[in-house]
TIMI-760441 format. One record per residue (C-alpha): residue number from 1; x, y, z; residue in one letter. Coordinates in Angstrom, 1 decimal, padded with zeros to 4 digits. Example, Ala and Ser with C-alpha at 12.3 -4.5 7.8 and 13.67 -1.06 7.14 Angstrom:
<nodes>
@pos:1, c1:012.3, c2:-004.5, c3:007.8, code:A
@pos:2, c1:013.7, c2:-001.1, c3:007.1, code:S
</nodes>
This chain:
<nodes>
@pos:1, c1:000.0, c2:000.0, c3:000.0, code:X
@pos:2, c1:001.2, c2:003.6, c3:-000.3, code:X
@pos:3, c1:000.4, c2:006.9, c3:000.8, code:X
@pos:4, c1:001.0, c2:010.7, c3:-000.4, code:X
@pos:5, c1:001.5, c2:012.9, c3:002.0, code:X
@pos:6, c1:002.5, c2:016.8, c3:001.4, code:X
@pos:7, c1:003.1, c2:019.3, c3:004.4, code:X
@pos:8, c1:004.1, c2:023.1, c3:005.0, code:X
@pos:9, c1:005.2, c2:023.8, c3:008.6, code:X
@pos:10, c1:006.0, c2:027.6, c3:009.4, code:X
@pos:11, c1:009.7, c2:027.8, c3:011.1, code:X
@pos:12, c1:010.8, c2:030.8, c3:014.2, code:X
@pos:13, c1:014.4, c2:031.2, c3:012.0, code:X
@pos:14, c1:015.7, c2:032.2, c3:008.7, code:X
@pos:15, c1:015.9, c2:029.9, c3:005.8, code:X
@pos:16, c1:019.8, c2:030.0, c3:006.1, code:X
@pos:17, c1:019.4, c2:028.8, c3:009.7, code:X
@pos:18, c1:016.6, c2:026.3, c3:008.9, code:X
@pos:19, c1:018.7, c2:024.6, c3:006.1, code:X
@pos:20, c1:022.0, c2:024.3, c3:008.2, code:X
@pos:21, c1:019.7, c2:022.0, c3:010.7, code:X
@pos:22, c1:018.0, c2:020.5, c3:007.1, code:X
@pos:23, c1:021.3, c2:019.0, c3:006.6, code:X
@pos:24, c1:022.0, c2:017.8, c3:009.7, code:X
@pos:25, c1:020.2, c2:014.2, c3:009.6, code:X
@pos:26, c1:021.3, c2:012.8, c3:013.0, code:X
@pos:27, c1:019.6, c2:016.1, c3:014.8, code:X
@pos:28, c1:016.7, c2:016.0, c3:012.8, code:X
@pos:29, c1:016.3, c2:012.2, c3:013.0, code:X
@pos:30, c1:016.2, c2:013.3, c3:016.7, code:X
@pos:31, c1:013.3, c2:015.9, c3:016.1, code:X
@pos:32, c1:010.8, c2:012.4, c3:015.2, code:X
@pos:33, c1:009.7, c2:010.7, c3:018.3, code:X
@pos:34, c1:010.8, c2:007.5, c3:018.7, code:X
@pos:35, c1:013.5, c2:007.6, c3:016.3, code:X
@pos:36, c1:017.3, c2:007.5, c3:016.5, code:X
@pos:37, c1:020.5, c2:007.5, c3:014.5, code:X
@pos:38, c1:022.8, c2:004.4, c3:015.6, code:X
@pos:39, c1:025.0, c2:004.4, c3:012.6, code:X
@pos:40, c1:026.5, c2:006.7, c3:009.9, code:X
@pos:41, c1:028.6, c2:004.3, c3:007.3, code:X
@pos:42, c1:029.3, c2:007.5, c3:005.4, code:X
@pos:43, c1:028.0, c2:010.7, c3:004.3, code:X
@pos:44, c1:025.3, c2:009.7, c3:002.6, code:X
@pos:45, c1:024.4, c2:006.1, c3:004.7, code:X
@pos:46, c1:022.9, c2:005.7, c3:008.0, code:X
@pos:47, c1:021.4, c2:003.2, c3:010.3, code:X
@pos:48, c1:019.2, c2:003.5, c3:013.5, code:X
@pos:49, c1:016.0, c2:002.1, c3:015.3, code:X
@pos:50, c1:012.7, c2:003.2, c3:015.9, code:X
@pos:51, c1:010.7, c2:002.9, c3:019.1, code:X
@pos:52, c1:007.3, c2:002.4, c3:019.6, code:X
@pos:53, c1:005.5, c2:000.9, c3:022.6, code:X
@pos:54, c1:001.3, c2:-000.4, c3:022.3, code:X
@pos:55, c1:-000.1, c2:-000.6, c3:025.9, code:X
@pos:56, c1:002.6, c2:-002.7, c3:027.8, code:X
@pos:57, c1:004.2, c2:-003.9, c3:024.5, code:X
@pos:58, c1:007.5, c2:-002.5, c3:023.3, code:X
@pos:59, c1:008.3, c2:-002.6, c3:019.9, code:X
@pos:60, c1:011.8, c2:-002.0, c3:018.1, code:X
@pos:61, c1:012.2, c2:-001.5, c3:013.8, code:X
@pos:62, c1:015.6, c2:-001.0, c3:012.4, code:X
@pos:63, c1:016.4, c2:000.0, c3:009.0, code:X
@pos:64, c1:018.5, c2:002.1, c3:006.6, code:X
@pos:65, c1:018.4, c2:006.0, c3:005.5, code:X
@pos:66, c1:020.3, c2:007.2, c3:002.3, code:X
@pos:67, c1:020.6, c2:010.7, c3:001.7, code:X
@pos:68, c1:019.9, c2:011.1, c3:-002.1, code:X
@pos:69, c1:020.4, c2:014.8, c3:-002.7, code:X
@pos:70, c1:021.4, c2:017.8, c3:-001.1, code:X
@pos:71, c1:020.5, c2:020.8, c3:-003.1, code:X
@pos:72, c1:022.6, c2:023.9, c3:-001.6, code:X
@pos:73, c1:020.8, c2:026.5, c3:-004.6, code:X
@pos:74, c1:017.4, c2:025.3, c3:-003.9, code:X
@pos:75, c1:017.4, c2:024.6, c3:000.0, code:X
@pos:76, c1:016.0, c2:020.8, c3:-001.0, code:X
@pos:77, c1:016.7, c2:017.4, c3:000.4, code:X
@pos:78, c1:016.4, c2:014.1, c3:-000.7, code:X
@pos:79, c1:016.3, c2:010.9, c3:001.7, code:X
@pos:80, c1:015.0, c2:007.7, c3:001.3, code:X
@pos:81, c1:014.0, c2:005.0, c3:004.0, code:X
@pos:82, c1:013.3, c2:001.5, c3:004.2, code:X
@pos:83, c1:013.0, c2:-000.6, c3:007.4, code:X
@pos:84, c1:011.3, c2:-003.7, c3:009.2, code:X
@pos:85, c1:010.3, c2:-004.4, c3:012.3, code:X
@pos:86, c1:012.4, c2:-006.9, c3:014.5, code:X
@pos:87, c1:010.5, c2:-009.7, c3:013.9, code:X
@pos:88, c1:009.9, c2:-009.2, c3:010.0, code:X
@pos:89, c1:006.4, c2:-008.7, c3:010.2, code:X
@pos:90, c1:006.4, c2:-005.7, c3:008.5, code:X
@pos:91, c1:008.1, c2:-003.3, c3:006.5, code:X
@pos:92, c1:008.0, c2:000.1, c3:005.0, code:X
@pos:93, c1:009.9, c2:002.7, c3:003.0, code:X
@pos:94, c1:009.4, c2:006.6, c3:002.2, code:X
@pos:95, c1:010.9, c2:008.5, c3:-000.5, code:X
@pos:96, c1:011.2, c2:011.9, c3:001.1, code:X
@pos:97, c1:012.1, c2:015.7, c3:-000.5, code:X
@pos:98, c1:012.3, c2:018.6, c3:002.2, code:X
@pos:99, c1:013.0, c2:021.9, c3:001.0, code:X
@pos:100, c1:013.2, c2:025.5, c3:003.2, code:X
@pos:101, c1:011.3, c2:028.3, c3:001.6, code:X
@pos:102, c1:012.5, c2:031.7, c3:002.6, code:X
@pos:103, c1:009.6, c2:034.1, c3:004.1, code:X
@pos:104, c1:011.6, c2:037.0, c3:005.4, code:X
@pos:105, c1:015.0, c2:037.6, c3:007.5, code:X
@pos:106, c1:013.6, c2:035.8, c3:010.7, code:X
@pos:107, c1:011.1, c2:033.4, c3:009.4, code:X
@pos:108, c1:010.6, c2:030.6, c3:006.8, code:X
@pos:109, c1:008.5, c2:027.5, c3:005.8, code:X
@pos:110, c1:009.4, c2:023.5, c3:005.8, code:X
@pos:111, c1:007.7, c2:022.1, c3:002.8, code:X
@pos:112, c1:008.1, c2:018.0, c3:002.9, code:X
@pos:113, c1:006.5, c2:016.1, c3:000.1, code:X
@pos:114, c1:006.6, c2:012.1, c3:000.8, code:X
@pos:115, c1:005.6, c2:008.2, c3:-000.9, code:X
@pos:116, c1:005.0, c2:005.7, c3:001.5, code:X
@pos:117, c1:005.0, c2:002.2, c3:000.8, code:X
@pos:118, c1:003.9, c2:-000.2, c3:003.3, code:X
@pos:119, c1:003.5, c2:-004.2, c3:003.4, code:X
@pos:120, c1:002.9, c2:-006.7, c3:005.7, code:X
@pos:121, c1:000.9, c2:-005.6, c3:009.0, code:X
@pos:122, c1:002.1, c2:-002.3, c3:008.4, code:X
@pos:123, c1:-000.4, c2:-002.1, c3:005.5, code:X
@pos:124, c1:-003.1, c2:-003.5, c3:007.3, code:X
@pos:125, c1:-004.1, c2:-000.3, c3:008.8, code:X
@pos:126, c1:-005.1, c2:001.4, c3:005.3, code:X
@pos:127, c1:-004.0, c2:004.4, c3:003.5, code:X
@pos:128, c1:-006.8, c2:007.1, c3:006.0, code:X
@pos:129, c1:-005.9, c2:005.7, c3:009.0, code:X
@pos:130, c1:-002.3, c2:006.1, c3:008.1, code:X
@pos:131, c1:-002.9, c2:009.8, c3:006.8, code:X
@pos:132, c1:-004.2, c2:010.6, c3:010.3, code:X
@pos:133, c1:-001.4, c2:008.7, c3:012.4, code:X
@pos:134, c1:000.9, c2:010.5, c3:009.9, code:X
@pos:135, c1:-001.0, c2:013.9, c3:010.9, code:X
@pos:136, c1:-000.6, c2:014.0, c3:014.5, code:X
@pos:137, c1:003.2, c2:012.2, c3:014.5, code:X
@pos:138, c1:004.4, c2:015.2, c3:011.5, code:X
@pos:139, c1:002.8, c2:017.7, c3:014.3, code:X
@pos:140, c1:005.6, c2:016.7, c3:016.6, code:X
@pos:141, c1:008.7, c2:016.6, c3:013.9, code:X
@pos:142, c1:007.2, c2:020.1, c3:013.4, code:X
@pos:143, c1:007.2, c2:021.3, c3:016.9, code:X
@pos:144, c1:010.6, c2:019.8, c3:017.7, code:X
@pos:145, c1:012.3, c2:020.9, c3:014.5, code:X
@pos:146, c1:010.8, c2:024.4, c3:015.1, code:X
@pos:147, c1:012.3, c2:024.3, c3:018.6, code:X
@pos:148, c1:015.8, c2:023.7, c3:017.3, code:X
@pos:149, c1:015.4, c2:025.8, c3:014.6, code:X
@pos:150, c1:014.6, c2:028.9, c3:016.9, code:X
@pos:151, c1:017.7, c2:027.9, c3:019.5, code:X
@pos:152, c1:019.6, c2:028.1, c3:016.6, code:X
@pos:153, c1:018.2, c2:031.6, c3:015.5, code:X
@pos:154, c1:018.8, c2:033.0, c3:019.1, code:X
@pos:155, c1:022.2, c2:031.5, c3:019.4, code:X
@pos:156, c1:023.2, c2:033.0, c3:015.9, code:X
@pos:157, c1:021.3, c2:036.3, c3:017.2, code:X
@pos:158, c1:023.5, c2:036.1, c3:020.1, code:X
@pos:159, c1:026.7, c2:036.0, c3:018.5, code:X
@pos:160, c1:026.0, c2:038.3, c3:016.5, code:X
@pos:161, c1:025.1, c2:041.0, c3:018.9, code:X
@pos:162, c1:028.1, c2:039.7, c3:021.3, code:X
@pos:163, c1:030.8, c2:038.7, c3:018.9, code:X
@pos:164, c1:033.1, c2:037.7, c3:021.7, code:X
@pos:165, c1:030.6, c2:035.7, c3:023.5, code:X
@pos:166, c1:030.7, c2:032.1, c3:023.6, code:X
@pos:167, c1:027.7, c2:030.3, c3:022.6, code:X
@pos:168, c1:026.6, c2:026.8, c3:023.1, code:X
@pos:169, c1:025.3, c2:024.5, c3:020.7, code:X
@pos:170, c1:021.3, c2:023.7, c3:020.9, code:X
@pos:171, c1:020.5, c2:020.7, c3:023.6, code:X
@pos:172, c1:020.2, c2:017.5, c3:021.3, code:X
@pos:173, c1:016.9, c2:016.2, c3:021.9, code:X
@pos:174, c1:017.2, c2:013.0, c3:024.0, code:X
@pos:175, c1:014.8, c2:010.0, c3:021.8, code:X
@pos:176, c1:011.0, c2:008.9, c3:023.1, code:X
@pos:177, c1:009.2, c2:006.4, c3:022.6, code:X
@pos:178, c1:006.2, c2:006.4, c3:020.3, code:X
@pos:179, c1:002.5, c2:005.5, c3:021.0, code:X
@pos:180, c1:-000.1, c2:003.6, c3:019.9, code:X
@pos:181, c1:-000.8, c2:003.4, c3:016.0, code:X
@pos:182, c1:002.2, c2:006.1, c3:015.5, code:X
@pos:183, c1:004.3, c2:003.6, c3:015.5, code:X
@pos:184, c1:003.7, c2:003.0, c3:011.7, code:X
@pos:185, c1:004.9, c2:006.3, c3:010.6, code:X
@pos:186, c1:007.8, c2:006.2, c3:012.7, code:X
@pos:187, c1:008.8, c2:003.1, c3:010.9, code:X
@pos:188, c1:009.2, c2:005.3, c3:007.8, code:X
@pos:189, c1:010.5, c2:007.5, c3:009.6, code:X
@pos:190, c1:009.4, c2:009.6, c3:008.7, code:X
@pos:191, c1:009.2, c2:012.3, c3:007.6, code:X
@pos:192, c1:011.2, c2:012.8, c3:006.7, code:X
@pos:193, c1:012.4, c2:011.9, c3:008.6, code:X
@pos:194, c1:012.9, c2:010.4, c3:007.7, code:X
@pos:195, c1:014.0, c2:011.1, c3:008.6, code:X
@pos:196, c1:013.2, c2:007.7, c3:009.5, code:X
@pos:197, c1:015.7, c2:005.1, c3:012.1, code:X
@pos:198, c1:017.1, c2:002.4, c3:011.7, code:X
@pos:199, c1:019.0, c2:000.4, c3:013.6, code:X
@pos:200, c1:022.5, c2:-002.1, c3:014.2, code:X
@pos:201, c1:021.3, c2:-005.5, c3:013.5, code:X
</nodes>
């Protein structure tokens, strides 16, 4: 089964700002709940795990996440993600693009456009429940990756008006566990997640 999906979050931070954290795929992997960077075999190769916990069960996917373009000109990303869960039940992949459009000199607009394929149980949920598990898990990438985004604005804001000053780099965001039927779109990743985990076999 797969599912479009197309979203515009508005970001506290310039576009410059925005697409230095864009390119950064172990801190935004960390913006997704439940997901988490294990492995980085190269620039353009990673491997991590995703998280997700339904009722008292815990649950644990693994997969891979190529980076497939980085477009400096255009602000745009390219990632891809495939992954199964640890008992092979399932399995899922997203293609993912993620571009930064500029608003003005303090503000600016993720647009992510996404294919998700799903088999297995994974697919067993259907493309409208998936669409609204995707809705309410993107909400919190948004919020996170907004929240790094504006630490990164203040800290750049900071140095700027204190050129001496030390500044510290944002707090990485430590991983959490997904819930319920979220668990799905954290497989993918997602977003882009990709932006999606996967994880050291």
């Amino acid at each position: 089964m797969k599912v479009q999906l197309e979203k515009t979050f508005a970001l506290p931070g310039s576009a410059d700002v925005a697409w230095t954290l864009l390119q950064d795929i172990e801190r935004v992997t960390a913006c997704m709940p439940g997901a988490k960077i294990v492995e980085r075999t190269d620039q353009q190769h990673y491997k991590g795990t995703v998280s997700v916990k339904f009722g008292p069960a815990n649950m644990a996917f693994r997969g891979d996440v190529e980076v497939r373009g980085i477009e400096p000109a255009t602000k745009t990303l390219r990632v891809f993600g495939k992954g199964t869960d640890t008992t092979g039940s399932s399995g899922a992949s997203m293609d993912l693009t993620a571009r930064i459009d500029a608003i003005d000199a303090a503000s600016c607009n993720l647009v992510g456009t996404s294919e998700v394929s799903m088999s297995g149980k994974a697919a067993s949920f259907g493309g409208r429940m998936m669409n609204s598990v995707a809705d309410q898990v993107l909400n919190q990438f948004a919020a996170n990756f907004a929240a790094q985004v504006k630490a990164l604005q203040d800290q750049a804001s900071g140095a700027a008006a204190s050129p001496g000053a030390a500044t510290a780099a944002p707090a990485a965001l430590a991983p959490s566990q997904l819930n319920g039927l979220a668990l799905m779109w954290a497989v993918i990743k997602d977003w882009l997640r990709s932006l999606f985990g996967l994880k050291k076999a």
